[in-house]
C-alpha positions as CSV (number, residue, x, y, z in Angstrom):
1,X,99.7,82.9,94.4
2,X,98.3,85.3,97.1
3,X,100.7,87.1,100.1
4,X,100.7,89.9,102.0
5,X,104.0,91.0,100.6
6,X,106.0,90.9,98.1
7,X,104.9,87.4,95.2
8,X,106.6,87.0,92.4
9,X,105.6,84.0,89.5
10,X,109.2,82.5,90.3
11,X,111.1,84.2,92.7
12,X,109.3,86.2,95.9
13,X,112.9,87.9,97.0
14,X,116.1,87.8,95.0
15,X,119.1,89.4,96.3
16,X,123.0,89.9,95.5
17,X,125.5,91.3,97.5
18,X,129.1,91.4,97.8
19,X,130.1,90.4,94.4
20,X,127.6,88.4,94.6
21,X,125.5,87.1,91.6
22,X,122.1,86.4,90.9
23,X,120.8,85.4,87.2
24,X,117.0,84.7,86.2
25,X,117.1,83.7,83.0
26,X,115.4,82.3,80.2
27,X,111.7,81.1,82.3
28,X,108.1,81.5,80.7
29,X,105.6,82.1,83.8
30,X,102.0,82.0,82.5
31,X,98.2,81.4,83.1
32,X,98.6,82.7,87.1
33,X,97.3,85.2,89.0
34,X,99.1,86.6,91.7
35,X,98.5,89.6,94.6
36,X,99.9,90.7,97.5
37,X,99.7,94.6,99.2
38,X,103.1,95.6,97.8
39,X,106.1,94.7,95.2
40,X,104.4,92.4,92.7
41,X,105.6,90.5,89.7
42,X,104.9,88.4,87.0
43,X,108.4,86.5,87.2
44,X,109.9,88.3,90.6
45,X,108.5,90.5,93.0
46,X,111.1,92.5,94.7
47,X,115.3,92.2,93.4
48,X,117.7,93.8,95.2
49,X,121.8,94.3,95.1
50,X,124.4,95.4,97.0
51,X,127.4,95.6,95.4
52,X,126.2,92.5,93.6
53,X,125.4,91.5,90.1
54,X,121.5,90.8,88.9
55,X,120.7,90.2,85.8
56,X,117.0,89.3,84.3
57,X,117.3,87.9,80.7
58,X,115.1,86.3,78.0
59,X,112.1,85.8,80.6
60,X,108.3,85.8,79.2
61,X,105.2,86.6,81.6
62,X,101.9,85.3,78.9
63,X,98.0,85.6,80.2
64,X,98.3,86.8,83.9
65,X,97.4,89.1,86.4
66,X,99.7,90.9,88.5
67,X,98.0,93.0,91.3
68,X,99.1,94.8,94.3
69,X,96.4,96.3,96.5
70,X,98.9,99.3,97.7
71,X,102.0,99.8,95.0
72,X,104.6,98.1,93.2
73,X,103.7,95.8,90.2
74,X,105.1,94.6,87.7
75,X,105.1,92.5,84.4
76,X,108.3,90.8,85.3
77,X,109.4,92.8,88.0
78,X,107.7,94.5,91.3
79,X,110.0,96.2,92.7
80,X,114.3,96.7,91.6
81,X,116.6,98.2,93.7
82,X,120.5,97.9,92.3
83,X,122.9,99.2,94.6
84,X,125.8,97.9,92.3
85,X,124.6,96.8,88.8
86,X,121.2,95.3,87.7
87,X,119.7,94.5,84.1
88,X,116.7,93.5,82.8
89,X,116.8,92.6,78.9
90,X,114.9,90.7,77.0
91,X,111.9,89.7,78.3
92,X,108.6,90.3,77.5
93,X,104.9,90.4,78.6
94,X,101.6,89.7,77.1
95,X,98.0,89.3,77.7
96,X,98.9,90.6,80.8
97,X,97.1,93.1,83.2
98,X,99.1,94.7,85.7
99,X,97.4,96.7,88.2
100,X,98.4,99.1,91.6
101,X,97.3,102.1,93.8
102,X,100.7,103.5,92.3
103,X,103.5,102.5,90.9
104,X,102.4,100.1,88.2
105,X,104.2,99.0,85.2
106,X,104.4,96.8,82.0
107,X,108.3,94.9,82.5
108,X,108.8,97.2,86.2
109,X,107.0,99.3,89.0
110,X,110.4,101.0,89.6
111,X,114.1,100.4,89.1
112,X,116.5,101.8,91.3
113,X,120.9,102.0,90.9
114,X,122.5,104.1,92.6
């Protein structure tokens, strides 16, 4: 999968707001490659909340490659941001390269709560 902005092996954009919930759960993305210029991930590339609920549970990323030209990648997540309460538990990520200009990581580039 190939974008501009912001690919994900599932989900491109997920987002919860308002008491609100989102759940990714339980998936097995594998033999892909995917790149964009920013927030890239093996299973979502960017997750947000706002006042919501997101959780990201028992997922698996196996034999990829998650690149973005810029920043933000991921092994399962590009990019968090969780304005109200995010998790991710209990995923994992293997035979995997992740690769960015910055912000590069093996489960997450960056998670945000505030």
């Amino acid at each position: 999968s190939s974008a501009s902005y912001t690919v994900g092996g599932l989900l491109g954009y997920g987002s919860a707001s308002g008491g609100s919930e989102c759940y990714v759960r339980e998936n097995t993305v594998e033999n892909c490659v995917m790149t964009a210029s920013y927030n890239v991930g093996g299973l979502l590339g960017y997750g947000s909340n706002s006042g919501g609920l997101t959780e990201i549970d028992g997922n698996a990323v196996e034999n990829c490659t998650v690149k973005a030209r810029n920043s933000h990648a991921g092994g399962i997540a590009g990019c968090n941001y969780a304005a109200g309460f995010g998790n991710i538990t209990d995923c994992t990520v293997s035979n995997t390269t992740v690769q960015a200009s910055s912000y590069a990581g093996g489960i997450c580039s960056t998670f945000t709560r505030t």
